[in-house]
C-alpha positions in Angstrom: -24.7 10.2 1.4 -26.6 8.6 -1.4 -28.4 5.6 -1.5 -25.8 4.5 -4.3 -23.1 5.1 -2.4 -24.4 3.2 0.9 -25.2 0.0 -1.9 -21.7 0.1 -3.0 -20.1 0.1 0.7 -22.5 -2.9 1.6 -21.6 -4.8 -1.8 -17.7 -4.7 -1.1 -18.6 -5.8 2.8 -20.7 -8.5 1.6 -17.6 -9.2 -1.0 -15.0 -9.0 1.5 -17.0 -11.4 4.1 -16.8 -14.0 1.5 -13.5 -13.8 0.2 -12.5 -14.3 3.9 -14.6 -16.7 4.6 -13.7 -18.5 1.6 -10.4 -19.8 2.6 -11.3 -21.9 5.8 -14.4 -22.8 3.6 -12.3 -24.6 1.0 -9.5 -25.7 3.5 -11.7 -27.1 6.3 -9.4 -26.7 9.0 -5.9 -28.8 7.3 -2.6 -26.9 7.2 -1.5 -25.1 3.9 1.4 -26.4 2.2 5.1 -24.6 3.7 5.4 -23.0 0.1 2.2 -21.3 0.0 2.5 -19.8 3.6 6.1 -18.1 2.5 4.0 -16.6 -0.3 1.1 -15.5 1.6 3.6 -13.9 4.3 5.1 -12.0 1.3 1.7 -10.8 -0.2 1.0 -7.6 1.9 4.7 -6.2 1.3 4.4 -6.5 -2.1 1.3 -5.1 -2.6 2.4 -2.2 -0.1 5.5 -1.6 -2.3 3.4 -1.6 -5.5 0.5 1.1 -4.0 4.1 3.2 -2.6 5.6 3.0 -6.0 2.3 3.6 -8.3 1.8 6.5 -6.4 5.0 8.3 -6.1 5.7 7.9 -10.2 2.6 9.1 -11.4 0.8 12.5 -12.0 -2.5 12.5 -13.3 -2.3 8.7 -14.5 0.7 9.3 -16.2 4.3 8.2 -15.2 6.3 11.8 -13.8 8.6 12.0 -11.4 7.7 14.8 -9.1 8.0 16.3 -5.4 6.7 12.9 -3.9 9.1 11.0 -5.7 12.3 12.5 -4.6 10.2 12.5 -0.9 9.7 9.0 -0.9 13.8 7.9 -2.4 15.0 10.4 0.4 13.2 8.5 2.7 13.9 5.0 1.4 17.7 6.4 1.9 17.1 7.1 5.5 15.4 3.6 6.1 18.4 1.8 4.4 20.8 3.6 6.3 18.9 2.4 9.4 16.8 5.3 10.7 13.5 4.9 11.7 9.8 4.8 10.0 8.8 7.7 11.9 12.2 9.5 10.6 11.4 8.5 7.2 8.4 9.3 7.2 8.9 12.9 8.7 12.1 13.3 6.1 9.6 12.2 3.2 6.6 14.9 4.1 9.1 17.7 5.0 11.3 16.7 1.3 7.5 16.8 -0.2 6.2 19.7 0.9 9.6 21.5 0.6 9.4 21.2 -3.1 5.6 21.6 -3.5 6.3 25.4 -1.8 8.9 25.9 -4.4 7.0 25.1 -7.5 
């Protein structure tokens, strides 16, 4: 790998270090207030729904609805209906690659 490349992995460590450090940093150890813990607890799913979304309706930075689309709603069907994340996630590869083979 390039020098480049090696000074960009160590500039987002050094960057993630101090975003995570900057919290107890600035709180010093007191409790957050109820209302912001319910939104930090809630942070990671939606940002996990938003990276599952932006990638199954787009194609080549465009919005398209596609194999990995109807993949990921057939799977969102089997996860509402109460299977498991490894059965949706099996259903949602095999829907995926079912209709990439055909196209």
């Amino acid at each position: 790998m390039s020098a480049e490349l090696w000074g960009v992995v160590v500039a987002c460590a050094v960057v993630t270090a101090v975003i995570k450090g900057a919290g107890p940093v600035a709180f010093g150890g007191r409790a957050l207030p109820a209302w912001s813990v319910g939104v930090i607890g809630l942070t990671a799913p939606a940002l996990l729904a938003a990276l599952v979304v932006t990638s199954a309706l787009s194609e080549d930075g465009r919005l398209a609805a596609g194999p990995q689309t109807a993949g990921v709603a057939l799977a969102g069907i089997v996860l509402v209906r109460g299977g498991s994340v490894l059965t949706g996630v099996v259903v949602a590869v095999a829907v995926t690659a079912g209709l990439r083979a055909l196209v």
